[in-house]
C-alpha positions in Angstrom: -40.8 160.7 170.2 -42.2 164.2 169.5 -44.2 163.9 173.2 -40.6 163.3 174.3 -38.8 165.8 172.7 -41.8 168.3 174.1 -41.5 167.2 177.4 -37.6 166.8 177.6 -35.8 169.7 179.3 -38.7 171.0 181.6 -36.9 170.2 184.5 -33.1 169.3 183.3 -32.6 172.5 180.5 -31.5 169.9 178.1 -33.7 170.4 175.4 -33.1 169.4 171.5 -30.8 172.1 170.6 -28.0 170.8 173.1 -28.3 167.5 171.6 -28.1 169.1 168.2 -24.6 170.6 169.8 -23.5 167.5 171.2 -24.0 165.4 167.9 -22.6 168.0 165.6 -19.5 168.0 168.2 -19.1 164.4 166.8 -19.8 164.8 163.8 -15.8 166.0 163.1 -14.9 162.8 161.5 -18.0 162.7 159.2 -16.6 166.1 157.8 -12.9 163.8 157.3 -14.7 161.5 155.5 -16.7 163.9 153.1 -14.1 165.8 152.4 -11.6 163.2 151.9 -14.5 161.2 149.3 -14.8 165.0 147.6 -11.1 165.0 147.3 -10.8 161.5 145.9 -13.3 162.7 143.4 -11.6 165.5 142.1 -7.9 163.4 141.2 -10.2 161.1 139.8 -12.1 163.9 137.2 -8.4 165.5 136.9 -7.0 162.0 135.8 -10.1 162.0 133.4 -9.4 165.5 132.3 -5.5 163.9 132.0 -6.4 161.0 129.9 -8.1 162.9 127.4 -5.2 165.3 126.8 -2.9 162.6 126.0 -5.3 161.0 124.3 -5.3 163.7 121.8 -1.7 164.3 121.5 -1.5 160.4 121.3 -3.6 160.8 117.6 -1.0 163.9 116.9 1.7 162.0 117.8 0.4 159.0 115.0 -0.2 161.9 112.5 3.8 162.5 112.8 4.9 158.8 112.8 2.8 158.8 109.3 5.4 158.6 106.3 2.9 160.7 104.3 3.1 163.0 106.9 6.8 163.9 105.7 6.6 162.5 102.0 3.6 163.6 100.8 3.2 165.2 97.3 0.7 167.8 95.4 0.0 167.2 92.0 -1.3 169.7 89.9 -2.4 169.1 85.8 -2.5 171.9 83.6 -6.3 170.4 82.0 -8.5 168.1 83.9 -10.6 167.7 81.3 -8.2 165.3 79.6 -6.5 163.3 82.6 -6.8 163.2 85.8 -3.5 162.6 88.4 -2.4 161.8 91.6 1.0 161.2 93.7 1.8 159.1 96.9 4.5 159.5 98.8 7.3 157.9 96.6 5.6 160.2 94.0 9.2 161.7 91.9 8.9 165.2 92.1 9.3 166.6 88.4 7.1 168.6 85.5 5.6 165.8 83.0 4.4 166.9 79.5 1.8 164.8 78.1 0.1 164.1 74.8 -2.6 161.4 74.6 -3.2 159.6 71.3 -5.5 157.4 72.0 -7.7 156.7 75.0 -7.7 152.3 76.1 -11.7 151.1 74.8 -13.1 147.4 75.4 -14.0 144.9 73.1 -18.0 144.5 72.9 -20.4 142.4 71.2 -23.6 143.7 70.5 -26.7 141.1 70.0 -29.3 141.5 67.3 -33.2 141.9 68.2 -34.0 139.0 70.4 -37.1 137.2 68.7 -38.4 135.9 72.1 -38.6 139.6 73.5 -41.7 140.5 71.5 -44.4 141.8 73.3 -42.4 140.6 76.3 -40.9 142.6 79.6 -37.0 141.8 80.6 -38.3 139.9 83.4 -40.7 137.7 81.9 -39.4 133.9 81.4 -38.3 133.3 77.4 -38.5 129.7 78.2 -35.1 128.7 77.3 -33.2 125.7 78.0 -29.2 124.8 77.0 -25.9 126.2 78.3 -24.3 129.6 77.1 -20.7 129.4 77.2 -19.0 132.8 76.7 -15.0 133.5 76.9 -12.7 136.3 76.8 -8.6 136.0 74.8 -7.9 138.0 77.9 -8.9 135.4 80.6 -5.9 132.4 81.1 -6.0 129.5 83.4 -2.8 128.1 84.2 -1.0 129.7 81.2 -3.4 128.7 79.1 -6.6 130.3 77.2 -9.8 128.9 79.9 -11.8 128.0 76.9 -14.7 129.9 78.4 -17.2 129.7 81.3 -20.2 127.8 81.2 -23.9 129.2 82.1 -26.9 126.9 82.3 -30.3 128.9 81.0 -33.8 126.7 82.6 -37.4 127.7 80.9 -37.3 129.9 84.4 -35.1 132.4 83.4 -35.9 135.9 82.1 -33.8 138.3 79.7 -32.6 140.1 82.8 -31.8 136.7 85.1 -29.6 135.2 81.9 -27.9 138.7 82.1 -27.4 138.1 85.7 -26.0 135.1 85.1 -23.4 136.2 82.8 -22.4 139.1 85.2 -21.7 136.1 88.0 -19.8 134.7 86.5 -17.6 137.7 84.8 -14.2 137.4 87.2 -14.2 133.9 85.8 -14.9 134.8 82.1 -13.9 137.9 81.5 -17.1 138.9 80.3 -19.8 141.8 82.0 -23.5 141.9 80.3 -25.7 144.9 80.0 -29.5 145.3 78.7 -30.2 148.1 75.9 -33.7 147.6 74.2 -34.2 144.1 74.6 -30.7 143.5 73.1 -28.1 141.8 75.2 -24.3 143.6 75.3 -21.2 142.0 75.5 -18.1 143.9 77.1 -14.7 143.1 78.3 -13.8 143.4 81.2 -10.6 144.5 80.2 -9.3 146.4 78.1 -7.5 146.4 74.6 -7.4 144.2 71.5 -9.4 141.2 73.3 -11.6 138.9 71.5 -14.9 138.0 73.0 -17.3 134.3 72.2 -20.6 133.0 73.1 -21.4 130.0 72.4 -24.4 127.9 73.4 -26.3 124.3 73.2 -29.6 124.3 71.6 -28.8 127.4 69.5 -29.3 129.2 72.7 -27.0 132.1 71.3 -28.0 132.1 68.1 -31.8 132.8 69.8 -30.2 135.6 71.6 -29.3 137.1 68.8 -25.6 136.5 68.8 -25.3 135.0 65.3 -21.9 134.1 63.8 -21.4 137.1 61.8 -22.7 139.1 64.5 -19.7 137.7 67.1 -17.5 138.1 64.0 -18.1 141.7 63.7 -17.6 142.7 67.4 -16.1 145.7 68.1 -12.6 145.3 69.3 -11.1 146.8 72.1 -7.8 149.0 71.6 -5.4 149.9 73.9 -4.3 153.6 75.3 -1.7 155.3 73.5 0.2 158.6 75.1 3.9 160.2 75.1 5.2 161.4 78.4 8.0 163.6 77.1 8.1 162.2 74.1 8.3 158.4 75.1 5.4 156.8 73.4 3.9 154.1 76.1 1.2 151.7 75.3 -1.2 150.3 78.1 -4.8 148.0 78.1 -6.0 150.5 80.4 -6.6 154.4 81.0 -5.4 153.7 85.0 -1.7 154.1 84.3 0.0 153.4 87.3 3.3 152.2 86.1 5.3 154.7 84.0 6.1 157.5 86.9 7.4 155.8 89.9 4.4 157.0 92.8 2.4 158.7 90.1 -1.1 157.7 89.1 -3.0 159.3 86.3 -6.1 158.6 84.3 -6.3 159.8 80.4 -10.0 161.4 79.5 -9.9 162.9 76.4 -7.3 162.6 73.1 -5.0 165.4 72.4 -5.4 167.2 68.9 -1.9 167.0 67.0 0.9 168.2 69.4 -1.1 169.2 72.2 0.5 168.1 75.6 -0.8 168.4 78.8 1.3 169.4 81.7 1.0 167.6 85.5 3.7 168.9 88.0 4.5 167.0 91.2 5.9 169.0 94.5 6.8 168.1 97.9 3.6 168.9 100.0 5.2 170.7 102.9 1.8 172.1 103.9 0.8 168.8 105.4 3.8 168.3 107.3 4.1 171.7 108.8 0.2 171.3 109.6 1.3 168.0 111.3 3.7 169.8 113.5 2.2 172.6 114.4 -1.0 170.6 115.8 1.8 168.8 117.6 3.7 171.7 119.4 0.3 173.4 120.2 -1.3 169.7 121.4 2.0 169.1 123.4 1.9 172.6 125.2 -1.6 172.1 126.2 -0.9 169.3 127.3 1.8 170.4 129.6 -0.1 173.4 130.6 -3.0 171.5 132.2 -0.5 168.8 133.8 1.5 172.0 135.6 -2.0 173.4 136.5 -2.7 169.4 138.2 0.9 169.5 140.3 0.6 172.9 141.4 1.3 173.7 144.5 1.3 177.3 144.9 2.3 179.1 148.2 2.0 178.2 151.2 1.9 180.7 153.7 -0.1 182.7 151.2 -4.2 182.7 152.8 -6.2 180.9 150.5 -3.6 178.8 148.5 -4.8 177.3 145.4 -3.7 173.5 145.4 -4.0 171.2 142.1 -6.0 168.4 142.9 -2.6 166.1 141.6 0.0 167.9 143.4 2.5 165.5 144.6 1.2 163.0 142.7 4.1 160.7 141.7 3.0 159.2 138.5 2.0 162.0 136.7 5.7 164.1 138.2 7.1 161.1 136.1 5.1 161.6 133.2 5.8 165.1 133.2 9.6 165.1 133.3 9.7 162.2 130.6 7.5 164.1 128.0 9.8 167.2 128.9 12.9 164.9 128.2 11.9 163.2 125.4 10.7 166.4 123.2 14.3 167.8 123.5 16.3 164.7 123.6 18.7 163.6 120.4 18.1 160.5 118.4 19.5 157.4 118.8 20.3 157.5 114.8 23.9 159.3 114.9 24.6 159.9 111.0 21.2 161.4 110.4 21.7 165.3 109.9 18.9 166.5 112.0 19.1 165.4 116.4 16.7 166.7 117.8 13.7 169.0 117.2 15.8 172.1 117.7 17.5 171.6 114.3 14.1 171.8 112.7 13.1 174.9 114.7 11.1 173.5 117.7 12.6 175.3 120.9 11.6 174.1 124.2 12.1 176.7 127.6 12.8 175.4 131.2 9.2 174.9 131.4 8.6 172.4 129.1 6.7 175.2 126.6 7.8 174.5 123.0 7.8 177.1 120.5 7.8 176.4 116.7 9.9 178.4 114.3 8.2 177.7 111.1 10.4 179.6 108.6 13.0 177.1 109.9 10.8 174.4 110.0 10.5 175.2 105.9 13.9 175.9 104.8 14.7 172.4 106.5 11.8 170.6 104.8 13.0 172.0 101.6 16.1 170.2 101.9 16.0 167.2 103.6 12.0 166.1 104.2 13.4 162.4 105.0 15.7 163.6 107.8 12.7 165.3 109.1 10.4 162.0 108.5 13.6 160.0 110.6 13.5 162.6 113.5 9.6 161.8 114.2 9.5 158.7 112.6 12.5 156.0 112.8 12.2 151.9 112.5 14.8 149.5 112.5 14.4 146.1 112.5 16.7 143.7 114.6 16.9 140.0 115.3 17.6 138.6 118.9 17.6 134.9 120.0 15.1 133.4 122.0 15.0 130.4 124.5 12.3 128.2 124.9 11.4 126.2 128.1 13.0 123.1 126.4 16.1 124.7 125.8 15.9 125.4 121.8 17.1 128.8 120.7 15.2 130.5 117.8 16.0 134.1 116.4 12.9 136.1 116.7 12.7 139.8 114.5 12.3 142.3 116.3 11.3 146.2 115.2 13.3 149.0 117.1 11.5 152.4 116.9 13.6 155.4 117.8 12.1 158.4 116.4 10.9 161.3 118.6 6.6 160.7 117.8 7.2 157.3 118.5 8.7 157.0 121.2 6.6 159.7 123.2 3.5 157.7 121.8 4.7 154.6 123.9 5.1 156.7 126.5 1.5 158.3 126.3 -0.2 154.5 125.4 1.1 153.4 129.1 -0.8 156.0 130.6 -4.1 156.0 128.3 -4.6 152.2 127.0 -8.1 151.1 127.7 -6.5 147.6 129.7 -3.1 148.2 131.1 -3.0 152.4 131.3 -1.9 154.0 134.6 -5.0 155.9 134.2 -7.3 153.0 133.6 -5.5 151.3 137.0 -6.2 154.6 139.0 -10.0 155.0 138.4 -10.8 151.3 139.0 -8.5 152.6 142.6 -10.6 155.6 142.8 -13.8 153.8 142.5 -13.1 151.3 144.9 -11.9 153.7 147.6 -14.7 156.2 146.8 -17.1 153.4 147.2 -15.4 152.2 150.8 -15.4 155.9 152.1 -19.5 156.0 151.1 -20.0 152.8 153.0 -18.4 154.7 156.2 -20.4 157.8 156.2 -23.7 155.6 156.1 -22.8 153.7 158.7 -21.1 156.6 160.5 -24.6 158.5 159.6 -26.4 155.4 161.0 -24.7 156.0 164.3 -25.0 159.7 164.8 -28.9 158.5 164.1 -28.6 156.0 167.2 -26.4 158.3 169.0 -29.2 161.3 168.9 -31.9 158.6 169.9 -29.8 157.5 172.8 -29.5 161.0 173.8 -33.0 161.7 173.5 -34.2 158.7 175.7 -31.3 159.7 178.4 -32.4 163.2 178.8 -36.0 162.4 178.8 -35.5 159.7 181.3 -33.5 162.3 183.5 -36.1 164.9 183.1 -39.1 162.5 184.4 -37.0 161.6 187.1 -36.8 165.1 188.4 -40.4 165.4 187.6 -40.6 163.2 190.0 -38.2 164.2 192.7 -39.4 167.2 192.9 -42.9 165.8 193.1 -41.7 163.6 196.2 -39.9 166.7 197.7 -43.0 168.7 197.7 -45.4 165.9 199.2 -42.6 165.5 202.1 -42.9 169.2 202.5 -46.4 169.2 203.0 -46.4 166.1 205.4 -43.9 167.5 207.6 -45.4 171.2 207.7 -48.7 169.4 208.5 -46.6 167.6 211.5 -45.3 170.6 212.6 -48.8 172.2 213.1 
C-alpha cells in the first residue's frame, strides 16, 4: 500500500492529499452523528445534575413533613447534677419546680464467702450438681406470682458460668447476677420494695453462700419519691415518664430540705425556622439550575448560549408545578394559615422565593400547629373497592394535602430509583447513545473502505497512463523510424 500511495499521482496529479479532501468531503454526516452522541450526553449529565437537586430538596421537603419539625420542644433544668430531662413534641410547655426525696434503689442479696472458691479462679469448675431456683415478688405470670425460674448447675460449671446462667434467664425471673470477690450478688431487676429468693436442690444455695438469714436480710429496694409543684408522686423507677404529658426526666441526686430544682419546657422554634430556611434556599437552587437547563437565550445574538434541556417538555412541566405548588392554598379551608405567604415565604414571577423570618417567628409564636398543617397535613378517608367477583370492601385510605408533601410526590416521580422520569430517561439516553456509537464505527468502517477504494482507483489510473504514455512513445519512435 505505501509503494502505491508512492507511486499514485505520477502521472494522474491525484496523490493522497486529494483523497484526504475527498473523504473528509464525506465525512459531513460523521460530524451529525458526533455531535448529535455529544449532545445526547450532555441532557443526559444535565438530567443527572437534575436528579440530584431534587434529590436534596426531596430530604428537605421530609425534614418539613416531620411533626417534630413544627412541635419540637427545648428543655432546660436549672441543676443537672440532680435530674436530667427531656421533651418530645407533645412535651406541655410550662416551668416545673422540683424537689426529690428519695431516689428509686433495687432490692439485692448479697452471698457470704463461697467455700468452694478457695484457692480457686471464677472460671474454674466448683463441681456442683442440683438446680437453683431464684424469683423476684416483682415477676407475675398470668396474674399470678411465677414461683421462680429454674437453673440446672452440672460439675462443669464455674462461679462465673452459674452467674451466666442466672443472667439468661433474668427477663424470666426478674433476677440479674454480678461477681464481687468470689461472692455472688443478687439484684432486681426492677425497682422498689421487691423481694428476691434463691432456692436450690442439694443445698446448692446454701453452698453459694445464700443461707436463710442471709436471703432474709436482703436489702430491699425502695421506690423514688419527688414533688413536682408540690404534688408528691411515687414511682419503682428514676425514668419518670408519666407525670408531665411529653416530658421525660431522670432523678440523680436527693434534694436537702426544700430544695427544688427548676426544668422549663419551650417551643423550639429554632428547629423549625432551620427546617424552612434549608427549604427556601434548597427550592431556589433548585429552580435556578432548572432555568439555567431551559434556557434559551437569544437568538439572533452570535454565539447564543443554549441549555442543554431547553424545550425539554418534562422538565417545563416540572418547573411550572413546583412554581404552582409553592404558592398554591391548602386544601384545608378552616386552617388560619393558606399558603406560605401567611408565614412569610414570598415567591416573584420567577419562581425565586424569599423568606421573611421575623414573620416566620411571630407566626410560630402563635400558632406552630397551623404552620405544622401548612407543610404537613394527613387525613384519612375510606372508599369502596370492587373486586373481580363483584364484592365491595371499604379500603382506608390516607389523603395528604400539606404543601412538603405534596411537592415531595411530585419530586419522588421524577427521582425514584424504579419508576422516576429521570431513571426512564437515562436507560433512553443509554440506549440511543449506544445506537449512535454503533453508526460511527460502522460509518468509520466505511470511510476506511471508501479511502482504500480510492487508493486502488487512482493507482490503477495512474499505471494505466504509465502505460499509455509508454505505448505513445514506442509508436513515436516506430513511425519516425518509418519516416526515415
Amino acid at each position: 500500500m505505501v509503494g502505491s500511495l508512492s507511486f499514485m499521482g505520477s502521472y494522474s496529479g491525484i496523490d493522497s492529499s486529494t483523497i484526504d479532501s475527498l473523504i473528509e468531503a464525506e465525512s459531513g454526516k460523521l460530524v451529525q452523528y458526533t455531535n448529535k452522541k455529544e449532545n445526547l450526553t450532555k441532557e443526559k449529565t444535565a438530567w443527572n445534575d437534575v436528579n440530584t437537586r431534587l434529590d436534596t430538596l426531596y430530604t428537605k421537603l421530609g425534614n418539613l413533613a416531620k411533626e417534630n419539625a413544627f412541635q419540637s420542644k427545648s428543655v432546660t433544668t436549672s441543676d443537672a447534677s440532680k435530674l436530667t430531662v427531656k421533651a418530645d413534641s407533645k412535651g406541655q410547655v410550662g416551668t416545673y419546680k422540683i424537689n426529690i426525696t428519695q431516689l428509686a434503689t433495687a432490692t439485692r442479696i448479697t452471698s457470704a464467702e463461697i467455700g468452694q472458691m478457695d484457692g480457686k479462679k471464677i472460671t474454674d469448675k466448683l463441681e456442683l450438681t442440683g438446680t437453683l431456683t431464684v424469683g423476684n415478688s416483682a415477676m407475675k405470670k398470668d396474674g399470678i406470682e411465677n414461683g421462680g425460674i429454674d437453673i440446672e448447675i452440672d460439675s462443669k460449671d464455674s462461679l462465673k458460668d452459674i452467674v451466666g446462667k442466672i443472667n439468661d434467664t433474668s427477663k424470666e425471673s426478674g433476677v440479674s447476677a454480678s461477681i464481687v470477690d468470689n461472692r455472688i450478688i443478687l439484684s432486681s431487676t426492677t425497682m422498689g420494695n421487691e423481694t428476691l429468693s434463691i432456692t436450690g436442690t442439694n443445698g446448692l444455695a446454701d453452698t453459694l453462700g445464700f443461707k436463710p438469714e442471709i436471703i432474709s436480710d436482703q436489702q430491699k429496694g425502695q421506690e423514688a419519691i419527688f414533688k413536682v409543684d408540690g404534688i408528691e408522686v411515687t414511682r419503682p423507677s428514676n425514668q419518670i415518664d408519666d407525670v408531665i404529658e411529653g416530658v421525660t426526666f431522670e432523678l440523680l441526686k436527693v434534694d436537702e430540705g426544700s430544695e427544688v430544682s427548676t426544668i422549663k419546657v419551650s417551643e423550639d422554634t429554632d428547629k423549625t425556622i432551620s427546617a424552612v430556611k434549608e427549604f427556601v434556599s434548597q427550592y431556589n437552587s433548585t429552580m435556578s439550575f432548572i432555568g439555567e437547563q431551559l434556557k434559551v437565550g437569544d437568538p439572533s445574538v452570535e454565539n447564543n448560549t443554549v441549555g442543554p434541556l431547553a424545550g425539554d417538555s418534562a422538565l417545563i412541566r416540572l418547573q411550572t408545578q413546583l412554581r404552582t405548588m409553592v404558592s398554591a392554598n391548602i386544601e384545608d379551608s378552616s386552617s388560619s394559615i393558606k399558603n406560605v405567604k401567611d408565614i412569610g415565604i414570598s415567591v416573584d414571577r420567577y419562581g425565586t422565593a424569599t423568606l421573611d423570618e421575623e414573620k416566620l417567628k411571630e407566626v410560630l409564636a402563635e400558632n406552630p400547629s397551623a404552620v405544622e398543617k401548612l407543610f404537613n397535613n394527613s387525613t384519612k378517608t375510606t372508599e369502596q373497592v370492587t373486586d373481580k367477583d363483584g364484592n365491595v370492601t371499604e379500603v382506608e385510605k390516607e389523603i395528604k394535602s400539606g404543601v412538603a408533601q405534596k411537592m415531595q410526590s411530585l419530586v419522588d416521580t421524577f427521582i425514584s430509583k424504579t419508576t422516576g422520569i429521570i431513571s426512564t430517561k437515562a436507560t433512553t439516553y443509554d440506549k440511543m447513545i449506544k445506537d449512535i456509537g454503533k453508526q460511527i464505527d460502522t460509518f468509520n468502517e466505511r470511510l476506511v473502505k471508501k479511502r482504500e477504494t480510492y487508493v486502488k482507483t487512482f493507482t490503477a489510473l495512474d499505471v494505466a497512463m504509465m502505460e499509455a504514455e509508454s505505448q505513445m512513445s514506442y509508436l513515436a519512435s516506430q513511425m519516425e523510424s518509418w519516416s526515415s
